[in-house]
N, C-alpha and C positions, 0 to 999 in steps of 0.2 A: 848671110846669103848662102854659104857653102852646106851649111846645116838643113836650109830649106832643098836644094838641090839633092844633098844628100836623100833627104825623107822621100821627097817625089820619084829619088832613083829606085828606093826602097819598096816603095809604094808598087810600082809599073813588075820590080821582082816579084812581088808577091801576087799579084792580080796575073802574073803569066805562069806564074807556079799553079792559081788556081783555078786556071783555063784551061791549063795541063794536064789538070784532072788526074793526078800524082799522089791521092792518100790528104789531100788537103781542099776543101772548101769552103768557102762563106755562106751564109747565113742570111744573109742581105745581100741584097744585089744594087744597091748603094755607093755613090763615091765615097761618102761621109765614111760609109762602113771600114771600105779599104782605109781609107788613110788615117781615123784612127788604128786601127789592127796595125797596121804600118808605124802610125806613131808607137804603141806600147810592144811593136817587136823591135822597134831601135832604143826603145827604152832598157828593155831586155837583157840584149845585147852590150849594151853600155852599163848596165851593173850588175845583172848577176850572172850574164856569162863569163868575164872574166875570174869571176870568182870561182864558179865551177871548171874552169879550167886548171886554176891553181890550184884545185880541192883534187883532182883526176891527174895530175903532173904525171906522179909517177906509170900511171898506167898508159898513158896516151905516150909516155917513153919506150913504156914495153910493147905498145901495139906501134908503134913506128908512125902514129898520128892517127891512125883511125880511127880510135875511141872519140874523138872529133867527132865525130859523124854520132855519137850519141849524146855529145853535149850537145851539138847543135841541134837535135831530135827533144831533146829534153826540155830547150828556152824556147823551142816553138811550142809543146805541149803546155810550157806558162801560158803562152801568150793565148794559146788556144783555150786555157781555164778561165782566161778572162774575158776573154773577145769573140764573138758571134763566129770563129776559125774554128773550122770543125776539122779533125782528125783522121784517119781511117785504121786506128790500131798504132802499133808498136813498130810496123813496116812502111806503114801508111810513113808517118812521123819521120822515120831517117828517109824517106824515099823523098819526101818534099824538103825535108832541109837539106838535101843532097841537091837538090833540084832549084831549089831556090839562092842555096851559095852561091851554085854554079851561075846561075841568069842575073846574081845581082852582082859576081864580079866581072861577067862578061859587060853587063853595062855601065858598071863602073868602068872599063877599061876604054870601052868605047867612049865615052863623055868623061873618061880620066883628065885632058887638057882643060876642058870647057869648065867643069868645076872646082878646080883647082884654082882656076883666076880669081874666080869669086870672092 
């Protein structure tokens, strides 16, 4: 249940990221659309960002975490390779993952107690 919650939170981040009109849009105007896109950017995220992060360690030491912001630019541009998410360049890309961290850990914090029971 925590995992459905999860996705849905995921989901509502990215659909306000692409409301926001931030270097990121979809393609369909579709619930279907968001919530896969939603699904295969938690997919994403669950295996090959962690690996890119381990691959970038030492840099993302020397930039003091920033480099973050181009892994994060980077697993949405997967996700954009596969999923009707369309891009606006290389600025576009860290502007919406910057944008969308931001709004999916804000509502994670907000509905932090509520899905966590689950």
């Amino acid at each position: 249940m925590a995992l459905l919650w999860r996705w849905a939170l995921n989901a509502v981040a990215l659909w306000l990221t692409v409301e926001l009109n931030v270097g990121a849009s979809l393609a369909g105007d579709s619930l279907g659309t968001l919530l896969v896109t939603a699904l295969v950017l938690g997919l994403v995220n669950a295996v090959l960002r962690p690996v890119l992060i381990l691959v970038t360690l030492p840099l993302t030491f020397v930039t003091f975490g920033a480099f973050l912001l181009v892994v994060n630019a980077l697993s949405l541009a997967v996700v954009a390779a596969i999923t009707p998410l369309e891009l606006a360049g290389v600025g576009g890309a860290i502007l919406a993952a910057l944008v969308l961290t931001i709004v999916a850990s804000l509502l994670a914090r907000v509905a932090g107690p509520t899905w966590r029971r689950l």
